[in-house]
C-alpha positions in Angstrom: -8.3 -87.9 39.6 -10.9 -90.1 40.9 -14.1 -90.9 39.0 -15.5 -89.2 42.3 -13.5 -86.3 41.7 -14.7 -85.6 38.3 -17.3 -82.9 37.8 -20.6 -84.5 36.6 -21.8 -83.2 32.8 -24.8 -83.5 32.1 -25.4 -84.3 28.2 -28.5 -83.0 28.2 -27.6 -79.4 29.4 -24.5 -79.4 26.9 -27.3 -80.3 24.4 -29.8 -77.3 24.9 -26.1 -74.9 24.8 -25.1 -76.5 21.6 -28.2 -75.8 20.0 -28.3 -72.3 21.6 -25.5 -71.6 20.0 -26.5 -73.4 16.7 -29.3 -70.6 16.4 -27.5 -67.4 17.5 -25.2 -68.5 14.4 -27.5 -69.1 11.8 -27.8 -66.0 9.9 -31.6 -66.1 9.4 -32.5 -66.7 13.0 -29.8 -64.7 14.8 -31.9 -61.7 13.6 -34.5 -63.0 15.3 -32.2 -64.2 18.7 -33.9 -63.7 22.1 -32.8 -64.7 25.7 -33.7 -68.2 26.4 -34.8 -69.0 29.5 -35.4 -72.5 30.6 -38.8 -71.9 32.6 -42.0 -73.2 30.7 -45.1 -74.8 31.3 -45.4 -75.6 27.6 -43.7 -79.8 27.2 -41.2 -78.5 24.8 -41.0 -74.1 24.6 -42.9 -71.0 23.6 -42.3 -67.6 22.9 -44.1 -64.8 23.7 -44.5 -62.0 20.9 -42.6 -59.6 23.0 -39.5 -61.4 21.9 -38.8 -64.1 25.2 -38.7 -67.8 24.8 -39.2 -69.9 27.8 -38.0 -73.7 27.6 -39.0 -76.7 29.8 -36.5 -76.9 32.8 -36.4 -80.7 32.5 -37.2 -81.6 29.0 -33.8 -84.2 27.9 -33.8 -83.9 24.1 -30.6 -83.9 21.3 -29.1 -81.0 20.1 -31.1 -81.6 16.7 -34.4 -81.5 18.8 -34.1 -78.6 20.3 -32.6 -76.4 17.4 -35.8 -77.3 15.8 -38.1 -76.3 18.8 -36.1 -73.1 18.8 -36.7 -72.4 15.1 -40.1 -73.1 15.0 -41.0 -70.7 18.3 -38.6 -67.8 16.3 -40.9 -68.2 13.4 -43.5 -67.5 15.3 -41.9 -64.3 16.1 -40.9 -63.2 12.9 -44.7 -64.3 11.4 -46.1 -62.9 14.0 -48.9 -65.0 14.7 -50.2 -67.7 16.9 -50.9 -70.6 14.0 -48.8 -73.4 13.8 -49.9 -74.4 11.0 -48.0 -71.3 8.3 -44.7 -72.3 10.9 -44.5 -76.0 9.8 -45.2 -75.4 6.3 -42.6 -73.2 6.2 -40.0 -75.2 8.7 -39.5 -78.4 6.3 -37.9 -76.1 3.3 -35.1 -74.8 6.3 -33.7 -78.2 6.9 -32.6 -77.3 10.2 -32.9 -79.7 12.8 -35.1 -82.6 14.0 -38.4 -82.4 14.9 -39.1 -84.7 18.0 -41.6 -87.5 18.1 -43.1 -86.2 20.9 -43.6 -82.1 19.4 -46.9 -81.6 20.1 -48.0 -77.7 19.4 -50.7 -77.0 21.5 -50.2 -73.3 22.4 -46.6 -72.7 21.9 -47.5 -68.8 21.8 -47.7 -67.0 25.1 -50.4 -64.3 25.0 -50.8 -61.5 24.2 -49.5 -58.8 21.4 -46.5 -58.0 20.1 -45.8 -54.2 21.0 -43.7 -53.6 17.7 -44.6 -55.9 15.2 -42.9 -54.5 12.6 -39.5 -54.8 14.4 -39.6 -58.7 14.4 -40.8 -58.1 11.1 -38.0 -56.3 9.8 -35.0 -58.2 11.4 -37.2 -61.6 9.8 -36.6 -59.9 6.5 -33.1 -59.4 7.2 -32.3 -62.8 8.5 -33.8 -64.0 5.7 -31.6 -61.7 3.4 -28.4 -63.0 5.5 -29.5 -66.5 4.7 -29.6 -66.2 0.8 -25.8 -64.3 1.1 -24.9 -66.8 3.2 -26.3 -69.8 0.9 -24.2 -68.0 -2.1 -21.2 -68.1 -0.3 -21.5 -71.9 0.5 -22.8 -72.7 -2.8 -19.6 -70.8 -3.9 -17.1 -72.0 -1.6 -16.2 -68.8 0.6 -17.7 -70.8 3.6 -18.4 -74.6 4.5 -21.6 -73.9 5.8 -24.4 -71.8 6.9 -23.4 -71.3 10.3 -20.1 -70.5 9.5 -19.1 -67.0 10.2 -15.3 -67.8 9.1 -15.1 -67.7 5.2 -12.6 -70.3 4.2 -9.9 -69.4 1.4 -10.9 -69.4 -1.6 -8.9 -71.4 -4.0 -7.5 -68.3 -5.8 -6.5 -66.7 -2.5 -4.5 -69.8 -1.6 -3.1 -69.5 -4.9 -2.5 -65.7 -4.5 -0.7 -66.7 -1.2 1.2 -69.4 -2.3 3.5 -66.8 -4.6 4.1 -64.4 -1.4 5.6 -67.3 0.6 6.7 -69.7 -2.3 7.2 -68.0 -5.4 9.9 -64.9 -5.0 9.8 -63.2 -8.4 6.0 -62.7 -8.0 5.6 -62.3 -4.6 6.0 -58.7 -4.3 3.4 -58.2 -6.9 1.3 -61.0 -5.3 1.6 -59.1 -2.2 0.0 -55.8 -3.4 -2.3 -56.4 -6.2 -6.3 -57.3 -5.1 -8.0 -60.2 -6.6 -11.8 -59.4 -7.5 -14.0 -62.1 -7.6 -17.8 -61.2 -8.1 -20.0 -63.5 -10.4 -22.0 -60.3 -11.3 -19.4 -58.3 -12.0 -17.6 -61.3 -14.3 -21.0 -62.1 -16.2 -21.6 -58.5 -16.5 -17.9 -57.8 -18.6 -18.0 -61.2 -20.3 -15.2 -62.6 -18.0 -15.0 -66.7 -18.5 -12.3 -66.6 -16.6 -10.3 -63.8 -15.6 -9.1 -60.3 -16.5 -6.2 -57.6 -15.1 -6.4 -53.8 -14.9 -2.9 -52.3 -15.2 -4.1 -49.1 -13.9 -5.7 -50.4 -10.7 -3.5 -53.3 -9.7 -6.8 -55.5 -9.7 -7.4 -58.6 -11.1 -10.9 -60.1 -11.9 -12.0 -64.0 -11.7 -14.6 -65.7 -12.2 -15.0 -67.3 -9.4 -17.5 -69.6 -11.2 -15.5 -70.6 -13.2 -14.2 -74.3 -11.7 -10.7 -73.9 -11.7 -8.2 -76.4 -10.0 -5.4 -74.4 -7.6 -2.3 -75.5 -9.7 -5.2 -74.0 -12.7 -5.6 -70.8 -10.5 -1.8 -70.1 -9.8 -1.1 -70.4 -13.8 -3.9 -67.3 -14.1 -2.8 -65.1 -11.9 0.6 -65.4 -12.4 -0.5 -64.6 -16.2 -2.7 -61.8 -15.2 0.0 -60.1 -13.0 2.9 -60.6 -15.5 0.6 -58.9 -18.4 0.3 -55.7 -15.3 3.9 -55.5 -14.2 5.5 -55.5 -18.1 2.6 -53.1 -19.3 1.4 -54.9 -22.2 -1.5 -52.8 -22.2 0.3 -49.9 -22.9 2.5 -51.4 -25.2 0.2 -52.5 -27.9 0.9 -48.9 -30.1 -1.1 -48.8 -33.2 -1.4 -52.4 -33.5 -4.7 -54.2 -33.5 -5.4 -54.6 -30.0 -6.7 -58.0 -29.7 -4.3 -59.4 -31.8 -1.7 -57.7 -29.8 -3.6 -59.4 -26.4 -3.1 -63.1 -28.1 0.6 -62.3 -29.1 1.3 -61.3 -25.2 -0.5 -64.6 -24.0 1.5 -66.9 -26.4 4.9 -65.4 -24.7 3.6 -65.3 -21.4 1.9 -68.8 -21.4 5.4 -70.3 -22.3 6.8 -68.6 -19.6 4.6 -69.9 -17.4 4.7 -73.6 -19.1 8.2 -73.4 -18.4 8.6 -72.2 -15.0 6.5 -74.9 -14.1 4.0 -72.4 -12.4 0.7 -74.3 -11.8 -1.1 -75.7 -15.2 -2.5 -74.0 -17.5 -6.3 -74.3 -18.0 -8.4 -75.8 -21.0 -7.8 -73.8 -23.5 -5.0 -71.6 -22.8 -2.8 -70.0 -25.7 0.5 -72.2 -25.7 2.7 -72.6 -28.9 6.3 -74.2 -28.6 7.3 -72.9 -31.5 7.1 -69.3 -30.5 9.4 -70.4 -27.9 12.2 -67.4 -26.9 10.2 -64.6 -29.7 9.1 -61.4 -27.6 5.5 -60.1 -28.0 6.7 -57.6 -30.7 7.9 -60.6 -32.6 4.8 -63.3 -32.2 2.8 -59.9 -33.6 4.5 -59.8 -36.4 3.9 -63.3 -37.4 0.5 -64.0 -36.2 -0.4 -60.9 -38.0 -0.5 -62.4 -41.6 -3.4 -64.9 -40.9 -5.6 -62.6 -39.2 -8.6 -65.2 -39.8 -6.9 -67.7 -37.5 -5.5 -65.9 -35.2 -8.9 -63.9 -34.4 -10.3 -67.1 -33.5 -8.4 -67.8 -30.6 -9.4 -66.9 -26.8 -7.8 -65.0 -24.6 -8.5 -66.0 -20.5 -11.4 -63.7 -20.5 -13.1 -65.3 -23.5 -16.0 -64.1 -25.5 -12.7 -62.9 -28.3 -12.1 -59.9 -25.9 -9.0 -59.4 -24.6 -8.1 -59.7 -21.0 -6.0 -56.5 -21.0 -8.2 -53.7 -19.2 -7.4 -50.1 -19.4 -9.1 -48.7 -17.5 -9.9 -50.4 -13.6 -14.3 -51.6 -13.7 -14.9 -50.8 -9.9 -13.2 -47.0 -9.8 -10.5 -44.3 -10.2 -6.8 -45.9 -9.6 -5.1 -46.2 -6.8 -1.7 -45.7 -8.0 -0.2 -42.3 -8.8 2.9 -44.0 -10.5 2.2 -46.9 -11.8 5.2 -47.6 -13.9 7.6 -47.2 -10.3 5.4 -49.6 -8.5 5.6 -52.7 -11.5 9.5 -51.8 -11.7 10.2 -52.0 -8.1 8.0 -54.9 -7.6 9.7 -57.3 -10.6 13.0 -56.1 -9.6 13.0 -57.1 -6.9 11.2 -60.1 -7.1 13.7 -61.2 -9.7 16.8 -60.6 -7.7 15.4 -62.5 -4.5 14.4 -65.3 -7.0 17.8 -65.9 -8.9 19.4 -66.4 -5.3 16.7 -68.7 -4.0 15.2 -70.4 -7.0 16.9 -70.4 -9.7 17.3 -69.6 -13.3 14.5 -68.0 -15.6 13.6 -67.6 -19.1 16.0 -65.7 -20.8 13.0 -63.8 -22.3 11.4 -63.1 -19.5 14.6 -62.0 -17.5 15.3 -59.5 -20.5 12.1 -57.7 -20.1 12.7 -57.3 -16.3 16.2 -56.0 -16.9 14.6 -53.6 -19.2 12.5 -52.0 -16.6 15.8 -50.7 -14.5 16.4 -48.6 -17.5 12.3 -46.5 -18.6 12.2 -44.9 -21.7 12.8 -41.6 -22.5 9.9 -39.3 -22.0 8.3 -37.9 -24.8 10.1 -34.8 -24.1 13.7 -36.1 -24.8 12.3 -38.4 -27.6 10.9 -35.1 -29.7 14.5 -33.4 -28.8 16.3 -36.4 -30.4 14.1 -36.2 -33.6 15.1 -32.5 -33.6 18.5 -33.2 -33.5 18.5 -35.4 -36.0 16.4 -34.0 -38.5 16.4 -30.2 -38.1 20.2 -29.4 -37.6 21.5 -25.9 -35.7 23.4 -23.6 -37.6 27.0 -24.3 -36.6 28.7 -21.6 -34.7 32.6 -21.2 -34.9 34.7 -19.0 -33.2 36.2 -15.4 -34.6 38.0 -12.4 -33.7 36.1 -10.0 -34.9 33.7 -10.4 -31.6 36.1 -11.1 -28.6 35.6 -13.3 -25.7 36.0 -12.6 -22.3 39.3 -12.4 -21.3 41.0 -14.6 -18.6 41.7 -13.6 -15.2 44.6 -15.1 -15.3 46.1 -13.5 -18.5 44.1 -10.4 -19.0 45.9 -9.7 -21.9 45.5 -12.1 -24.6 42.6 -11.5 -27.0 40.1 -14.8 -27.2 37.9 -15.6 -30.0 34.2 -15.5 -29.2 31.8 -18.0 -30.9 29.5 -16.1 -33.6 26.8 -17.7 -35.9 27.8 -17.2 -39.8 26.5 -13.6 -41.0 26.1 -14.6 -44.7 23.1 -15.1 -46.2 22.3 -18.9 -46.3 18.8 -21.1 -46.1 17.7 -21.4 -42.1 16.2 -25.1 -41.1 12.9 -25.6 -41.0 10.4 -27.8 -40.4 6.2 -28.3 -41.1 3.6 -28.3 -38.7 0.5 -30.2 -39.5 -2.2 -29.2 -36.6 -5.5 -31.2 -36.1 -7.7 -28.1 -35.2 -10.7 -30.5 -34.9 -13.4 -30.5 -32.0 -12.1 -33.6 -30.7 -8.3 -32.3 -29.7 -8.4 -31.1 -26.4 -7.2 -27.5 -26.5 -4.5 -28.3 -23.2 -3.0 -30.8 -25.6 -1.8 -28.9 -27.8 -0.6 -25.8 -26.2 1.4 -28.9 -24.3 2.6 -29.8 -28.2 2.8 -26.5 -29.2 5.1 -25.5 -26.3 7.5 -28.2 -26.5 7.7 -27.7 -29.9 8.4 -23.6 -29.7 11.3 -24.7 -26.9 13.1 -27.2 -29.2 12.8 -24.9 -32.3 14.3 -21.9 -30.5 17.3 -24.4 -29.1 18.1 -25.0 -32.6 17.8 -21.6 -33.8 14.8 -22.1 -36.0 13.3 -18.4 -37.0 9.9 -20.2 -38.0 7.8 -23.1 -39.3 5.5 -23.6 -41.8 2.0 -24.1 -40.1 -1.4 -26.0 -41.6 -4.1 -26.4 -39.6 -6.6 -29.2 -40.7 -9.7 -30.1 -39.8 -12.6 -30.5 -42.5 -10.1 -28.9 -44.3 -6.5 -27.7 -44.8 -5.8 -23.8 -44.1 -2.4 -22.6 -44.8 -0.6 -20.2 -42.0 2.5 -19.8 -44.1 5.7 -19.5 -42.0 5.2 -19.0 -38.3 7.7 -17.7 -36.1 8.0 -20.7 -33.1 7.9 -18.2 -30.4 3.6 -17.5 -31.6 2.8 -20.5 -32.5 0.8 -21.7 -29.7 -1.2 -17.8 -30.1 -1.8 -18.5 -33.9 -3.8 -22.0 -33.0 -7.3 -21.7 -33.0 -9.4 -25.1 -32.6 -12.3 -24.5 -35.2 -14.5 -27.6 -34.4 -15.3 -28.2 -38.0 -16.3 -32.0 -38.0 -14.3 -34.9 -39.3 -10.4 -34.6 -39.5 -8.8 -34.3 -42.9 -5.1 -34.5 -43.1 -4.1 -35.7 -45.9 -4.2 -32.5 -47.8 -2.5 -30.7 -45.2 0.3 -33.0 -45.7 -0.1 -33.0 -49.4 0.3 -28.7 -49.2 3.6 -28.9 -47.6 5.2 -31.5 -49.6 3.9 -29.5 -53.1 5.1 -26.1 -51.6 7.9 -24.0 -53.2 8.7 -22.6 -50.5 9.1 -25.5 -48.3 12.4 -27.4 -48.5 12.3 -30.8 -50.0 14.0 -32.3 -47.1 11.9 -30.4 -44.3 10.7 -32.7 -42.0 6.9 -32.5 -41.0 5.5 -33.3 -37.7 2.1 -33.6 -37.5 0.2 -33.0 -34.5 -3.3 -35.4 -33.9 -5.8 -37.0 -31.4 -5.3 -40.2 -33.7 -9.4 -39.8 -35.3 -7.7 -38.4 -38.7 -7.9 -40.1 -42.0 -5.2 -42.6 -43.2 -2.1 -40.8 -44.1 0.9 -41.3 -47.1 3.4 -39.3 -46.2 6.5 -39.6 -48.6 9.0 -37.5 -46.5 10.9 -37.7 -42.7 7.9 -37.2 -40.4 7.1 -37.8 -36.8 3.4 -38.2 -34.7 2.7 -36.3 -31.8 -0.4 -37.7 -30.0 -2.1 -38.1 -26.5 -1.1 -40.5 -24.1 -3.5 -43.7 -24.8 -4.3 -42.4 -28.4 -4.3 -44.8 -31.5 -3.9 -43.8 -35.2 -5.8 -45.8 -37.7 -3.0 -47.1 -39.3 0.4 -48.3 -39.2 3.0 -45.3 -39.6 6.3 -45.8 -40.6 7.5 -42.1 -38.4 8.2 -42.1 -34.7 5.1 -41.9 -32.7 5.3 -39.7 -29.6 2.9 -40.1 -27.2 2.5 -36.9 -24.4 1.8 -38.0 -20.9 
């Protein structure tokens, strides 16, 4: 096309649009926004304080210029008043524009009063508001500039992307589980760096914290490793903390040799632990508890980065256990076919996951079995079976429990009847209990409930145990001479197994016989024991 042909642009009008636009995206003065129309007497502009601005019809200035000529008649708006003077006082600290050589005030107000006041009033507040957000966010990183309505990735949501679409084994998790980054909420729960709540799927940064990307992909691929294998929950009645640095060691040396990212200053790495679970570094790093306390876990401040329970709300996730499985699973077999191999380690806890434990229900039915034995039926005449259809005429044996008198197993009961045991806990215990006894053809149990004090319900039959249990709200929780009673009785066989029955705030207890815990889901006792521990969910 011809230079003819070309339709003429006129710099000066693309000038006055730009900064047009400049203002109706700055977040203080797009509160503040009116029509602009480019019909003046003024050199430059005015406003009226009705909310119009009027610009010269055939003033040529730079975009610069006439963003700052548009500011200043706003702020006349949202001060509401006719002085220039309180406008450039207040113009300089905005930084917004250029003000032309040839500015010259004179009456850049039309007259006249405003008709609401107080709304230019209120939306100047609010654009003021908008402009300190907005100045976080920069100052932060979430956007490049004040004007920029787009946030830009931060660098732990590029990290966070990068496992969905590079990174199979995590990717499913990566794809579901919300990263939280609020300075506020970080300073306010002593988070240096970052934190994970199993229960919510969440996990918390800093996101003042300065990390490099390859530095951010290392910590969430920590955080969400901790979530999916439940370390939280696996801690038991070991010291929590310590149990926190243990996990880190194993899943830093994952990390360190996946070659996922790099860790950050300071991060818990220890070849020699190479291939141990987190059981196993416990076990060792529990003999110098001076040294070990010491060390930091990514959320500094010696806490541990393992949340229980989610800081900004209820869960989201009815079954939490499912949702880790499925996501590792099948992260894992998606990664061996595209990536690669794995640490043996790790792929042995993920292998784990296809096959849960055994609920607490079938746990306690195995401890039955094995320590309260059913009498043994055998088959006899004297009490026929039913015959055959298909030979109606031979006799059959029918299975009969011996008639002879003989000792019955048993078992002891020690209840913690304290305030503190939730009364639908134990008829939950007391239930299961009565169930398993019955299947095993146990006519009672010998009963103490304990709270400040031991009190001796002798044998109980199973079937009214739960009505016997009263929680007496006494105080402190005594057990000890509970289980002292039972192993002193005469009447209790020697090798009577005792299952005691606790929220976990009891007194240390020596118990020299085959024993078993029943607590509440999440509940710790204040020692190590050396019985089973079942935990009711």
């Amino acid at each position: 096309m011809s230079r003819r042909g070309k339709a003429h642009v006129d710099p000066a009008a693309l000038a006055f649009a730009a900064a047009d636009r400049r203002i109706n995206e700055h977040p203080l003065f797009a509160a503040l926004s009116t029509y602009v129309r480019r019909l003046s007497e003024h050199p430059w502009a005015d406003v009226s304080l009705d909310g119009l601005l009027y610009a010269h019809p055939k003033r040529r200035a730079t975009e610069d210029e006439w963003a700052w000529v548009f500011a200043h008649c706003l702020l006349h708006l949202g001060f509401s008043t006719f002085s220039c003077d309180d406008v450039l006082d207040f113009q300089p600290a905005l930084k917004f524009g250029r003000r032309p050589e040839s500015w010259d005030p004179g009456r850049c107000v039309r007259g006249g009063e405003s008709k609401d006041p107080e709304k230019w009033a209120n939306r100047f507040a609010a654009g003021l508001s908008n402009a300190a957000v907005a100045a976080i966010d920069v100052a932060g990183g979430a956007r490049s500039s004040l004007s920029d309505t787009r946030p830009v990735k931060t660098e732990w949501q590029l990290a966070l992307g990068w496992f969905v679409s590079h990174y199979p084994l995590l990717g499913a998790l990566a794809s579901t589980m919300t990263v939280v980054a609020d300075a506020e909420l970080a300073r306010g729960w002593d988070i240096s760096i970052a934190a994970v709540s199993t229960a919510s799927a969440e996990i918390y940064v800093n996101p003042l914290a300065g990390l490099t990307k390859p530095e951010w992909r290392f910590v969430l691929a920590h955080e969400m490793l901790h979530a999916a294998l439940r370390h939280c929950d696996r801690a038991g009645g070991r010291d929590p903390y310590l149990w926190n640095v243990a996990a880190d060691f194993v899943v830093n040396g994952w990390l360190v040799e996946m070659g996922v990212g790099s860790p950050p200053s300071g991060a818990l790495h220890d070849p020699g632990l190479r291939g141990l679970s987190a059981e196993s570094v416990y076990d060792r790093i529990a003999v110098d508890l001076r040294r070990y306390r010491k060390l930091l876990t990514l959320r500094g401040h010696h806490q541990g980065d393992l949340l229980g329970e989610p800081l900004r709300g209820p869960a989201d996730f009815a079954d939490l256990d499912e949702f880790y499985r499925r996501a590792l699973l099948t992260g894992l077999s998606y990664h061996t076919s595209a990536r690669g191999l794995l640490p043996a380690g790790l792929v042995e806890e993920i292998r784990a996951l296809e096959h849960p434990p055994l609920s607490w229900y079938a746990q306690l039915a195995r401890w039955f079995e094995e320590f309260v034995p059913a009498v043994e039926k055998r088959r006899s005449y004297a009490r026929a079976s039913r015959r055959q259809a298909s030979t109606p005429d031979i006799p059959r044996p029918g299975w009969v429990r011996p008639e002879s008198l003989e000792a019955r197993p048993t078992f002891g009961v020690v209840l913690d009847t304290s305030g503190s045991m939730d009364p639908r806990v134990l008829g939950k215990a007391l239930g299961a209990i009565a169930s398993y006894a019955a299947a095993r053809d146990v006519p009672a149990a010998r009963v103490v409930f304990c709270d400040a004090m031991a009190y001796d319900a002798g044998y109980v039959p199973v079937e009214d145990i739960a009505g016997r249990v009263e929680v007496r709200g006494r105080g402190g929780t005594v057990l000890q001479p509970g289980i002292d009673l039972l192993e002193r009785a005469s009447d209790f066989p020697s090798a009577g197994p005792v299952l005691v029955i606790t929220d976990g705030g009891c007194d240390v207890l020596r118990i020299r016989r085959e024993h078993a815990f029943l607590v509440p889901a999440g509940a710790h006792l204040p020692f190590r024991p050396r019985g089973p521990v079942f935990r009711m969910s």
